[in-house]
LUMTOR-810377 format. One record per residue (C-alpha): x, y, z; residue in three letters. Coordinates in steps of 0.25 Angstrom, whole numbers, plus 2048, in hexadecimal, padded with zeros to 3 digits. Example, Ala and Ser with C-alpha at 12.3 -4.5 7.8 and 13.67 -1.06 7.14 Angstrom:
BEGIN
8317EE81FALA/8377FC81DSER/
***
This chain:
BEGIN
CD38DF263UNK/CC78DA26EUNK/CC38EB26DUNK/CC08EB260UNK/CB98DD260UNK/CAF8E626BUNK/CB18F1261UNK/CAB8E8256UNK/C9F8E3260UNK/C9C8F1264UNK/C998F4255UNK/C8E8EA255UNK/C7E8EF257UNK/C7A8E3258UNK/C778DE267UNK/C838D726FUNK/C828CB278UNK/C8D8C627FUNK/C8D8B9277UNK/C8D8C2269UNK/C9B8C826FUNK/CA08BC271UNK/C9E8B5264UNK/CA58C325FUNK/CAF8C1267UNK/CB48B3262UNK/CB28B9253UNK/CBB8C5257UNK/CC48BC25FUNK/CC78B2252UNK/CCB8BF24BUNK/CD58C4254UNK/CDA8B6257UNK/CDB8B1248UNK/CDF8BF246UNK/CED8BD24EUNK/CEF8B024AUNK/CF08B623BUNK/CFB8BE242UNK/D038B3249UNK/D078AD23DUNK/D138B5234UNK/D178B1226UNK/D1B8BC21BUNK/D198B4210UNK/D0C8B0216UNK/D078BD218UNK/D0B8C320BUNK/D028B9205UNK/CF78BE20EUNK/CF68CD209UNK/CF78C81FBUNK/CEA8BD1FEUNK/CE28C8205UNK/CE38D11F9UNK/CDE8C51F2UNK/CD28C41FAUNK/CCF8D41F8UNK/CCD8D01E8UNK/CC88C31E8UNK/CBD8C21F4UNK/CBD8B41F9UNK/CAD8AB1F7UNK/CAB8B81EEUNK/C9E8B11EAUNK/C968B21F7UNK/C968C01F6UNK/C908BF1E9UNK/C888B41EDUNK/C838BA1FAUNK/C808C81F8UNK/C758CE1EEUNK/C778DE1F3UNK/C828E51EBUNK/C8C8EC1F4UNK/C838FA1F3UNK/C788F41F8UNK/C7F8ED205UNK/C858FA208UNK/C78902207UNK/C738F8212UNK/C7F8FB21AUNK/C7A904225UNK/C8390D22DUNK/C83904238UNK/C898F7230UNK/C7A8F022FUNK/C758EE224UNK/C678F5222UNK/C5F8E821EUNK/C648DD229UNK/C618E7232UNK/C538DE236UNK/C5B8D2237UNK/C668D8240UNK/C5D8D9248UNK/C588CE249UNK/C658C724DUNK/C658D3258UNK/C588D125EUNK/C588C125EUNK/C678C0263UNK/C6C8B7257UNK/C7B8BA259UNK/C798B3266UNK/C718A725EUNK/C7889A260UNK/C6E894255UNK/C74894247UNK/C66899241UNK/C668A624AUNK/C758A8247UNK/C748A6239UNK/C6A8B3239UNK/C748BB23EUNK/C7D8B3231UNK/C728B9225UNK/C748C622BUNK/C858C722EUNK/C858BE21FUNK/C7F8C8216UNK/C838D521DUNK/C938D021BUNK/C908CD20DUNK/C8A8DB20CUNK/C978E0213UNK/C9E8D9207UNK/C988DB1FCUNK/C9C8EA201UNK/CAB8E7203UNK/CAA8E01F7UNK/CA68EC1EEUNK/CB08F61F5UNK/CB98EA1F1UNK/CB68EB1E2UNK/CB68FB1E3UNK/CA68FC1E1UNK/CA59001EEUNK/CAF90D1F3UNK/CB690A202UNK/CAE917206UNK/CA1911202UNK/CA2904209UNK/CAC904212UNK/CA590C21DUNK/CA390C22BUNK/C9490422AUNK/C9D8FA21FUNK/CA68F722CUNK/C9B8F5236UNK/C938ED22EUNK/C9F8E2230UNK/CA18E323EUNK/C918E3241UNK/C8C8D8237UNK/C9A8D223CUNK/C978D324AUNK/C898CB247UNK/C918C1241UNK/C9C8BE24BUNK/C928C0256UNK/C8B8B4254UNK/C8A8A725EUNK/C9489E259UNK/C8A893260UNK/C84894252UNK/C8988F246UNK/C8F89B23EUNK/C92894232UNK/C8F899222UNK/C8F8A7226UNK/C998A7230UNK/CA389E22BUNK/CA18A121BUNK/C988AD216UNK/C9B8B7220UNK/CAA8B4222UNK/CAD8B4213UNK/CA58C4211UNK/CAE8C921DUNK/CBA8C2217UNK/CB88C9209UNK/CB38D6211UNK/CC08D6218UNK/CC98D520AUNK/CBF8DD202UNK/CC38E820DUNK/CD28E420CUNK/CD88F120DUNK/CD08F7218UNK/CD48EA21EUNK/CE38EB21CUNK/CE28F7223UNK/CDA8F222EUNK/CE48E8231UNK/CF08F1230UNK/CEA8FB23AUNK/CE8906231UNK/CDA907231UNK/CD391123AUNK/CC590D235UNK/CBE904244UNK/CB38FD23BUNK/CBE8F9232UNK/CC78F423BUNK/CBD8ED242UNK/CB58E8234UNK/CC18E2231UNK/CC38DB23EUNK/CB58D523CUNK/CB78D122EUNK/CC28C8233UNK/CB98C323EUNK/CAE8BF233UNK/CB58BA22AUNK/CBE8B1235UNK/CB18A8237UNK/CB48A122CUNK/CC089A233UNK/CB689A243UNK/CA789723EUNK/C9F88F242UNK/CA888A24EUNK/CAD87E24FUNK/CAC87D25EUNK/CB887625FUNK/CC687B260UNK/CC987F253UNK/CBF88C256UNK/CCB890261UNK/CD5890254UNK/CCE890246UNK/CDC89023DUNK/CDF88223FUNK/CDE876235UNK/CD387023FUNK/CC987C23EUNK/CC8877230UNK/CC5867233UNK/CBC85E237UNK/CAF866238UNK/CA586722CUNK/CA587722DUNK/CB387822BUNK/CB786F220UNK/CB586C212UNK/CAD87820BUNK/CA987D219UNK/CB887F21EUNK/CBD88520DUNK/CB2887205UNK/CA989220CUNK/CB2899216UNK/CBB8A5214UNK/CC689F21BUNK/CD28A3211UNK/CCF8B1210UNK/CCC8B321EUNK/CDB8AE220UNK/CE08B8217UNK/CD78C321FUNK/CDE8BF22CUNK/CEC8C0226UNK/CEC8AF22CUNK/CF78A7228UNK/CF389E231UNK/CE489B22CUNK/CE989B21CUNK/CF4891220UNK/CE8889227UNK/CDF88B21CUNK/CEB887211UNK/CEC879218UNK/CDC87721BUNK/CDA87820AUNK/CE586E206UNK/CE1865211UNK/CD3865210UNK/CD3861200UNK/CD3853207UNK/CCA846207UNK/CC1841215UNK/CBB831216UNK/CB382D220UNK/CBE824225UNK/CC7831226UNK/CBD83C22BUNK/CC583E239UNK/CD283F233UNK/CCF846225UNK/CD1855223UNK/CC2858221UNK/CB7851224UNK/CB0856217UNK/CB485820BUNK/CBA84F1FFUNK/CB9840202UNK/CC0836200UNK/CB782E1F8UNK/CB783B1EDUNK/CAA8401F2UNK/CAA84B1FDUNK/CA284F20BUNK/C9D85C210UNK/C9686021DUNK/C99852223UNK/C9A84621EUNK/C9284B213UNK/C92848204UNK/C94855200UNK/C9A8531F5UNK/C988611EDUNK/C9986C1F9UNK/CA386A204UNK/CAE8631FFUNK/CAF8691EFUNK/CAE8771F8UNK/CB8874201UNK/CC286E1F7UNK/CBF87A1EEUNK/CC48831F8UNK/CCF87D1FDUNK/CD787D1F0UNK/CCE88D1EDUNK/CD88911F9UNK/CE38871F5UNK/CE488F1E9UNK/CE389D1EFUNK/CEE8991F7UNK/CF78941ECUNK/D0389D1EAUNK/D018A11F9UNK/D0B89B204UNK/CFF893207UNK/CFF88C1FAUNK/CFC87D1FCUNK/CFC8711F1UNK/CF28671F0UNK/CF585C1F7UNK/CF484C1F0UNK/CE884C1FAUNK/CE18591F5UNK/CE38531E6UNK/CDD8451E8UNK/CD284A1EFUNK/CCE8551E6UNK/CCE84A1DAUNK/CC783F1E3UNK/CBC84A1E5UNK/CBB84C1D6UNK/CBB83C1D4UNK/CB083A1E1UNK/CA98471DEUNK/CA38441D1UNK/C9B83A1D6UNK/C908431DBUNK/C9084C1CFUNK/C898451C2UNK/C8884D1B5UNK/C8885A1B9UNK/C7E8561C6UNK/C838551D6UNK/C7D8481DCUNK/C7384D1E3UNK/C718491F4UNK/C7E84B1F7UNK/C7D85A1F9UNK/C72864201UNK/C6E86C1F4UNK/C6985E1EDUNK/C5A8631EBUNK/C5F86F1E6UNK/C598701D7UNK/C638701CCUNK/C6F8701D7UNK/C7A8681D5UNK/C7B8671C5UNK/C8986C1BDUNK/C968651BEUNK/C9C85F1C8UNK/C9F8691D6UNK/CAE8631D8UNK/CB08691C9UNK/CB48761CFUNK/CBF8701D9UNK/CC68681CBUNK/CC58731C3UNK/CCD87B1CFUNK/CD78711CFUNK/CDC8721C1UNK/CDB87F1C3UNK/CE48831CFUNK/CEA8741D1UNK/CEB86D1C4UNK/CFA86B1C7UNK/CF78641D4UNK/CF38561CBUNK/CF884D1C4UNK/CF584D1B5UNK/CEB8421B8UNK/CE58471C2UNK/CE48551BBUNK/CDF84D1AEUNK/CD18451B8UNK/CD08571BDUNK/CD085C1B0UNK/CC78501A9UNK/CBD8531B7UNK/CBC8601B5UNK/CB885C1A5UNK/CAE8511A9UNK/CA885A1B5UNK/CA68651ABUNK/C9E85B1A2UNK/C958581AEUNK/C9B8491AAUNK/CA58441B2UNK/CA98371ACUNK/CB78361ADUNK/CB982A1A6UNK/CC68251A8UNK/CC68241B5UNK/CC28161BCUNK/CB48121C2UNK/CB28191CFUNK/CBA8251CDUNK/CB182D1C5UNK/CA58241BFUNK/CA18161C4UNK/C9E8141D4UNK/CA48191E0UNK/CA08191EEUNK/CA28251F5UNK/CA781F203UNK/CA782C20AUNK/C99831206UNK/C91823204UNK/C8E8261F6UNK/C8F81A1EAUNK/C9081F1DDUNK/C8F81D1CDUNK/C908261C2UNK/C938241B4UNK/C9082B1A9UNK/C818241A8UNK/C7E8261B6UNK/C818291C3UNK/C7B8221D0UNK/C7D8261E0UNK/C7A81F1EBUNK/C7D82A1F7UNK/C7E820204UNK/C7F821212UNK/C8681E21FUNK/C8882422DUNK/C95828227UNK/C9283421FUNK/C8883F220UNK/C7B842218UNK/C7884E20FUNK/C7585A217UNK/C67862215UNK/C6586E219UNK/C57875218UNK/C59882218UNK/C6488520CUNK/C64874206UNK/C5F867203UNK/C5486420DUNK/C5185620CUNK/C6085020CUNK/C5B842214UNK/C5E83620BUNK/C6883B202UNK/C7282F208UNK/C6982420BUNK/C6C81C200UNK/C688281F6UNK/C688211E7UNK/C6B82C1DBUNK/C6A8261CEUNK/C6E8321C3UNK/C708321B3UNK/C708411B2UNK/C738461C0UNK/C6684E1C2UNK/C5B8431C7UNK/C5A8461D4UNK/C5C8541D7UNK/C5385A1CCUNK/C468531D5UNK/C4A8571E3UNK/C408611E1UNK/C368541E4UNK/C3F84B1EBUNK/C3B8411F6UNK/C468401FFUNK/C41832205UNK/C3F82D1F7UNK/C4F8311F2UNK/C548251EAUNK/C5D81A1F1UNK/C5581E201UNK/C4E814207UNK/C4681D210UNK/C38824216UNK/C2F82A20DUNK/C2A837211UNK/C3284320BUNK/C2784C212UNK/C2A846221UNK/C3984D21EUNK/C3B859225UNK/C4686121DUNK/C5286222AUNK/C6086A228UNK/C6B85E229UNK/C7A861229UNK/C7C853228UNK/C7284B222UNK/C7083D223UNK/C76830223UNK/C76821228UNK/C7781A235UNK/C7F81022EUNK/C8D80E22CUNK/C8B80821EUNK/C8D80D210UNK/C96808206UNK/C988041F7UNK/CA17FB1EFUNK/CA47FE1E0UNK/CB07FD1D7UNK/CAD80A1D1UNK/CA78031C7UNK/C998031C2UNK/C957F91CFUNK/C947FC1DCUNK/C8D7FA1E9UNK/C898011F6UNK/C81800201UNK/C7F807211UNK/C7680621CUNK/C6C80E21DUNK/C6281522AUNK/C62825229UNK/C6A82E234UNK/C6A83D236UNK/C7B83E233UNK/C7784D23DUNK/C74843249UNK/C8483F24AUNK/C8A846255UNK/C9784C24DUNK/C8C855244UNK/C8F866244UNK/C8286A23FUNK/C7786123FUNK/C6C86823AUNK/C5C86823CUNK/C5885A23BUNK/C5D853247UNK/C4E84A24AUNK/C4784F23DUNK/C42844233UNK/C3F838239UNK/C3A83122EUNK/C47830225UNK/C4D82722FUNK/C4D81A233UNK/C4C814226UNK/C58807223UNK/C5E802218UNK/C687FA213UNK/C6C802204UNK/C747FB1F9UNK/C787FD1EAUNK/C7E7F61DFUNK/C817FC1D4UNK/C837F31C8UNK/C857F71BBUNK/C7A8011B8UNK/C727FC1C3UNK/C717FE1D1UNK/C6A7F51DCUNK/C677FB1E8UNK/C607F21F4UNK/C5C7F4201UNK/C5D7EC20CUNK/C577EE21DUNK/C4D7F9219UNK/C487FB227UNK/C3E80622AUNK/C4380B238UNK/C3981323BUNK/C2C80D236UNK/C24816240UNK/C25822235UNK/C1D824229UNK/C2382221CUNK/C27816212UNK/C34810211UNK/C38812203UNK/C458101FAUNK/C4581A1EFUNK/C4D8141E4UNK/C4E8211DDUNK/C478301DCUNK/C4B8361D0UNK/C4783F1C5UNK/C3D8391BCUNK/C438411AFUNK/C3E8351A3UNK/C3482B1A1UNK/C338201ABUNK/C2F8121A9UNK/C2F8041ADUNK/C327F71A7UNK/C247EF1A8UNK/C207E419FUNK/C2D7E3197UNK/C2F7F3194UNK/C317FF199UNK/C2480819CUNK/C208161A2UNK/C1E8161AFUNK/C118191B4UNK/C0C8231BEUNK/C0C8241CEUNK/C148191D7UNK/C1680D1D1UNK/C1D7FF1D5UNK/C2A7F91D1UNK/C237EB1D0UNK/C1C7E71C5UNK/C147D91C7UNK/C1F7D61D2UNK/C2B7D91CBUNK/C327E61CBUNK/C327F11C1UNK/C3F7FA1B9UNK/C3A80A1BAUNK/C438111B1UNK/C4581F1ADUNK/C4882119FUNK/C5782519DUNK/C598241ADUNK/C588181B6UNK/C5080C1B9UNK/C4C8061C6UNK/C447F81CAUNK/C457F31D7UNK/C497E31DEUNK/C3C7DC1E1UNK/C437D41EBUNK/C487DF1F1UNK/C3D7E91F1UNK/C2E7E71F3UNK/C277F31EEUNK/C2E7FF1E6UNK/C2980B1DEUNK/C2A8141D4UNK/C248221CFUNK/C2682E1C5UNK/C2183A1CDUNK/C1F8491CBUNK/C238511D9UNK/C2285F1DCUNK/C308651E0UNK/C3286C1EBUNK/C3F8711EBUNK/C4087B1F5UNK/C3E871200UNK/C488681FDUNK/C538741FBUNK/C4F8821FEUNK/C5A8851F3UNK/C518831E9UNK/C4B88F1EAUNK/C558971E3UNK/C5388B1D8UNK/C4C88F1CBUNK/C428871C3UNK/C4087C1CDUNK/C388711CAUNK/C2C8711CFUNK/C2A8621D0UNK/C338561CAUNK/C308481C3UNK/C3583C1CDUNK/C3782D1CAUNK/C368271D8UNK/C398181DBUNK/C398111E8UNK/C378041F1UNK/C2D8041FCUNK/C327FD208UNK/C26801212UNK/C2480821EUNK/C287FD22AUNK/C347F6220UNK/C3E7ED226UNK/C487E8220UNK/C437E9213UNK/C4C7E9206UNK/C4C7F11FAUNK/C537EE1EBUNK/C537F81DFUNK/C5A7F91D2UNK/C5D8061CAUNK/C638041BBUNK/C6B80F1B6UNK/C6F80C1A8UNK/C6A81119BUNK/C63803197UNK/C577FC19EUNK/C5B7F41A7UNK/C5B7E61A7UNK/C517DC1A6UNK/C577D31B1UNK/C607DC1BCUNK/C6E7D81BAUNK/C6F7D61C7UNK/C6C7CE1D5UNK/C6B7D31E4UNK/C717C81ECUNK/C6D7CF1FAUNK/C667D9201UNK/C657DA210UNK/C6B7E121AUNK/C787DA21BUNK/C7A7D920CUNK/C777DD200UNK/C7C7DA1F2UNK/C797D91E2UNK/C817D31D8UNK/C807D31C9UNK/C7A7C71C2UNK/C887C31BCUNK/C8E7C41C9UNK/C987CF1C6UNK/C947D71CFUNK/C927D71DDUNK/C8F7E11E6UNK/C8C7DE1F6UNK/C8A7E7202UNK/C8E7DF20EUNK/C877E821BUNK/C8E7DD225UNK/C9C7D7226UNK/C9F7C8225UNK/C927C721BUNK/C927BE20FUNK/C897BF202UNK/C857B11FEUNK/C7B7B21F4UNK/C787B01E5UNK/C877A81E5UNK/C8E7B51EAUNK/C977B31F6UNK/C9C7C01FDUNK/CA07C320DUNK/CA77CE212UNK/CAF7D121EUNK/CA97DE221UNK/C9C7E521DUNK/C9E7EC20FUNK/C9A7EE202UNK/C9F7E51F6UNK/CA07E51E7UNK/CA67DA1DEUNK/CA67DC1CFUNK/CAB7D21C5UNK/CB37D91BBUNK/CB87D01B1UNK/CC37C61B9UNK/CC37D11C3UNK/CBA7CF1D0UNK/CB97DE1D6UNK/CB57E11E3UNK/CB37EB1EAUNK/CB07EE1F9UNK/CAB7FA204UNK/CAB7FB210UNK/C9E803211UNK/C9F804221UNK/CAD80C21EUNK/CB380622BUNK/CC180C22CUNK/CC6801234UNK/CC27F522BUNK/CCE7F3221UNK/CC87E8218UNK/CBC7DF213UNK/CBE7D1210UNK/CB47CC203UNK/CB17BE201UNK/CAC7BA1F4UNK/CAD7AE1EEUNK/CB47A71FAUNK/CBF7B11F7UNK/CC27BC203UNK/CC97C91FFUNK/CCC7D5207UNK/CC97E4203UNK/CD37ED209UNK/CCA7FA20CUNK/CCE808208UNK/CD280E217UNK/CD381E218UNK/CCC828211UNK/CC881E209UNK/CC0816211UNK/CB381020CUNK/CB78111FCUNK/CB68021F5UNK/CC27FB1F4UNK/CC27F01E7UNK/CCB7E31E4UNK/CCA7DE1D6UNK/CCA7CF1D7UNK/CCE7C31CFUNK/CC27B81D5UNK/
***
């Protein structure tokens, strides 16, 4: 075995250093190592089932469509650049290159990646050739020659002698695995025969050992650098790092079929257990000990790459291809059921999911391709994982529980997911998200997202060369209001990032420097909660001063931005909502500018949002246009209502807010520099209409307030609010409606009373509080917004009465507990 690893290097042109043979080595190493372990383990009925599953994979390719998706040349036209010597003609230039500037030995990831474009599309060339000889457009004679075979073991050869110092990720672990997989069973006879010592062909002997060593770094790239790189089939390999879990660890890799090409029982055993287990909820409160640390959450929302709210990618592409191999293994001796586990959170996901998806539209900011044009619209991503259910596990649910799929599946397909029947905060009202620091409503009217922070979770990763380029406020307090779903991301063209509604921050979009962040940004503070009853109230509030979530110590991969953009830091804030009936009260306590030394204004936008109908104000006892250029909330000392037609309307609290603004504005779009994506995007906009409000708090502010109101019914608002602010500071701050049947307080300090206006509250511990009369019935509800695992209960006093509110321990840490009440 060692000769033929020689064998294989002594094939190679391409230059070799000693540190090249030694990354060869360790690739050629695995093999044979993974290679006996497949042997060590005997079971007849396990290996019938084995030559029956790689026939399978000779007619049914595996991640067919990267194929299709990454290759343009027919299989004529890859063949006539094959030269006799295995190089492809035209990447003759850039062979060099990696030659002549020592790539291999590279242990920067952008050098290494060369070497990646080059081995990527010479494998998918090789591919598209087995593939054709595979469907018999393509006669064995014609393709499977001596240059066919010594294209694999020279591009090979590139591939498995790079540094592993470098990050060998999307190529190593995904693309170039899966071609060599597919290769490998596209070729199955010759492969057989290679196997069972009958061929006499070297290059095919040894393309076949260098297949197996390709498509092998699916289970070994990138390295782990812990001990699970000594012994990759072992449940551990498959835990507890955000590049082998979730989508990363199912989605993307070859991992099942590469099983089948060793002949492992051991690795389809592992990978059996790894689907059924990893269809499973993390919390905050149970990262250490949950399965994954991304995924599904247990608040019905989802992470990806971190602490991430990513709700759409990595947790809908891990789930999916957890039950996709479930299902392939069905009728197999690795069968598994689905566990009460894997049902509850498959359904909570559907429940929490549809939260972020309103009428046919993702939420935009809470994924890396939000400033894509036109991205995001259709019905809802997790549609797909229900329909598969009822497809290949119907039987698995109750008749309720197949009855909410099926009515899901309905609903999502009408872009309108209702689901009526169901109570307040399942699927319309409010819910607070205590995983992601996200409060919502949706109904069928509108929908309304407030996307908070805290140094618990991550930001929203950018990513300047393939993504979103300006992700830096999107949790600090960003404030989403939406009738049809498409207000915000139809302008991003002429978005101002420091001007995104809800942000108290620095103007200036032009002093940001677009930075690649793996991990985004979050708050110093340990401070974000809401309370609601799922109803149509509820209340939130965090902490807020901006930190790079890539300066914490336990981050993989953190980027290009580590002392970049000064001037979208040291901005603080103490952020609160009320959402009451169709309004919501947002007020700001302890604006300090930090870092008064740097230009810019300190600003609260109040929104930024597409101007699509007439705007007007209500002066003098009507409603009016709006006239052009900036214009003030006040008029002759009292503020104004700015309303657009058939959307929203917005005034501000005197008392609260000194000066505010408002304007329509035209703005060029420059789409390309927030997502270079968009160049493959057709009929871009090339500028979009904007109505922009705002309060104006000052370049050197400290502790300064702010109060604003945002009306989201179909009416005009009121004459008089219906509503009161009883407190706005830094300690507390709390609104309660004008007939006292609805309070709503966020208490940032323990053993705090509220005493104004004739309300009466003090609690035991910081928290968030909502008391809502409902007929006889007092119903309060409590968070603990700093999710202290340890605290077990807060006591509430109100009215000289003491009660004790048992928190939610576990998983489900951090979610509202309620008592109705007879006061």
């Amino acid at each position: 075995m060692k000769k033929l690893f020689f064998v294989l290097c002594a094939i190679s042109t391409v230059l070799c250093s000693h540190a090249q043979e030694a990354e060869r080595k360790v690739a050629y190493d695995n093999y044979v190592k993974y290679s006996t372990q497949a042997k060590s383990v005997k079971d007849d009925k396990k290996e019938a089932s084995i030559q029956e599953y790689r026939k399978g994979f000779n007619t049914t390719p595996y991640r067919y469509n990267q194929l299709s998706g990454e290759m343009k040349k027919t299989s004529k036209e890859c063949l006539a650049l094959l030269g006799p010597d295995g190089h492809f003609t035209d990447l003759a230039q850039q062979e060099t290159k990696i030659v002549d500037e020592k790539m291999l030995q590279s242990k920067y990831t952008p050098q290494s990646d060369e070497v990646a474009k080059v081995v990527s599309e010479a494998i998918n060339r090789l591919w598209k050739m087995a593939d054709a000889y595979r469907l018999g457009e393509m006669k064995e004679k014609e393709v499977l020659v001596d240059k066919f075979y010594k294209a694999i073991i020279y591009y090979g050869n590139l591939e498995t002698g790079r540094n592993n110092q470098a990050h060998r990720f999307h190529a190593s672990c995904f693309l170039i695995p899966t071609a060599a997989v597919n290769i490998y069973f596209s070729l199955l006879k010759q492969m057989d025969e290679v196997e069972a010592g009958r061929s006499k062909n070297t290059l095919q002997n040894d393309a076949c050992v260098m297949l197996k060593e390709l498509a092998l770094q699916c289970w070994t790239q990138p390295f782990r650098n812990d001990a699970t790189d000594n012994n990759v089939v072992q449940i551990e390999r498959f835990r507890n790092h955000v590049w082998w879990v979730g989508g990363n660890a199912l989605a993307y890799r070859s991992l099942l079929p590469t099983a089948f090409m060793y002949k492992s029982i051991p690795m389809i055993d592992l990978l059996s257990e790894l689907c059924q287990r990893g269809i499973s909820q993390t919390s905050q409160t149970t990262y250490n000990e949950s399965f994954w640390i991304e995924g599904f959450t247990a608040d019905g929302a989802g992470w990806g790459h971190g602490k991430q709210s990513l709700i759409w990618g990595y947790p809908i592409d891990g789930g999916n291809n957890a039950l996709n191999m479930l299902v392939m293994l069905k009728d197999s001796p690795w069968e598994k059921k689905l566990t009460q586990e894997n049902k509850e959170t498959l359904i909570n996901f559907f429940r929490g999911g549809n939260w972020y998806h309103y009428k046919g539209n993702e939420l935009p900011c809470l994924d890396r391709y939000s400033s894509v044009y036109g991205r995001g619209s259709g019905t809802i991503p997790s549609l797909g994982l229900a329909k598969s259910l009822m497809k290949d596990w119907k039987t698995s649910f109750t008749d309720s529980e197949q009855k909410e799929i099926e009515q899901f599946i309905q609903e999502a397909n009408d872009k309108a997911i209702n689901m009526s029947q169901f109570d307040n905060g399942i699927y319309s009202g409010t819910r607070w998200f205590f995983n992601n620091d996200d409060l919502m409503k949706k109904n069928a009217d509108y929908h309304i997202m407030v996307n908070m922070a805290s140094n618990r979770c991550d930001g929203i990763e950018s990513a300047t060369n393939f993504a979103d380029c300006y992700n830096f406020f999107n949790d600090d307090g960003m404030t989403f209001f939406q009738r049809n779903g498409t207000e915000y991301r139809k302008i991003y063209g002429g978005w101002d990032v420091t001007a995104s509604p809800g942000v108290t921050a620095r103007e200036g979009m032009e002093k940001i420097k677009p930075v690649t962040n793996w991990r985004g940004y979050n708050s110093k503070f340990n401070f974000s909660g809401s309370a609601t009853s799922g109803g149509e109230n509820a209340v939130a509030g965090f902490v807020f001063e901006k930190e790079n979530a890539s300066d914490r110590d336990d981050v993989n991969d953190k980027g290009t931005n580590k002392n970049e953009n000064e001037c979208i830091y040291g901005v603080q804030v103490h952020k609160a909502y009320f959402m009451q009936g169709d309004y919501l009260i947002a007020l700001g306590a302890g604006v300090n500018n930090l870092r008064p030394e740097l230009e810019g204004t300190i600003r609260t936008t109040i929104d930024q949002t597409a101007k699509e109908n007439d705007v007007v104000v209500f002066e003098n006892g009507s409603w009016q246009k709006v006239k052009s250029g900036v214009q003030s909330f006040f008029d002759k000392g009292q503020p104004v209502w700015i309303k657009q037609q058939d959307k929203f309307a917005y005034t501000v609290l005197p008392q609260y807010s000194k000066k505010a603004y408002y304007t329509c504005e035209t703005k060029s779009a420059d789409w390309l520099k927030m997502n270079i994506q968009n160049k493959t995007v057709k009929d871009l906009p090339a500028s979009v209409d904007i109505l922009r409000l705002w309060i104006d708090h000052g370049r050197e502010v400290k502790n300064d307030t702010y109060g604003y109101v945002v009306y989201c019914g179909k009416d005009n608002p009121t004459a008089a609010l219906p509503f009161v602010v009883l407190q706005n500071d830094t300690s507390i701050q709390a609104v309660k409606s004008l007939d006292s049947n609805l309070i709503q307080v966020v208490f940032y300090d323990g053993n705090t009373q509220l005493n104004q206006q004739g309300v009466r509250i003090s609690v035991s511990n910081p928290c968030i509080v909502q008391i809502e009369v409902k007929g006889k019935e007092n119903v309060i509800s409590v968070q603990d917004p700093q999710m202290n695992k340890d605290l077990k209960q807060i006591t509430v006093t109100f009215n000289n009465k003491s009660f004790v509110f048992e928190l939610p321990q576990g998983k489900l840490s951090g979610k509202p507990v309620t008592q109705k009440l007879n006061l």
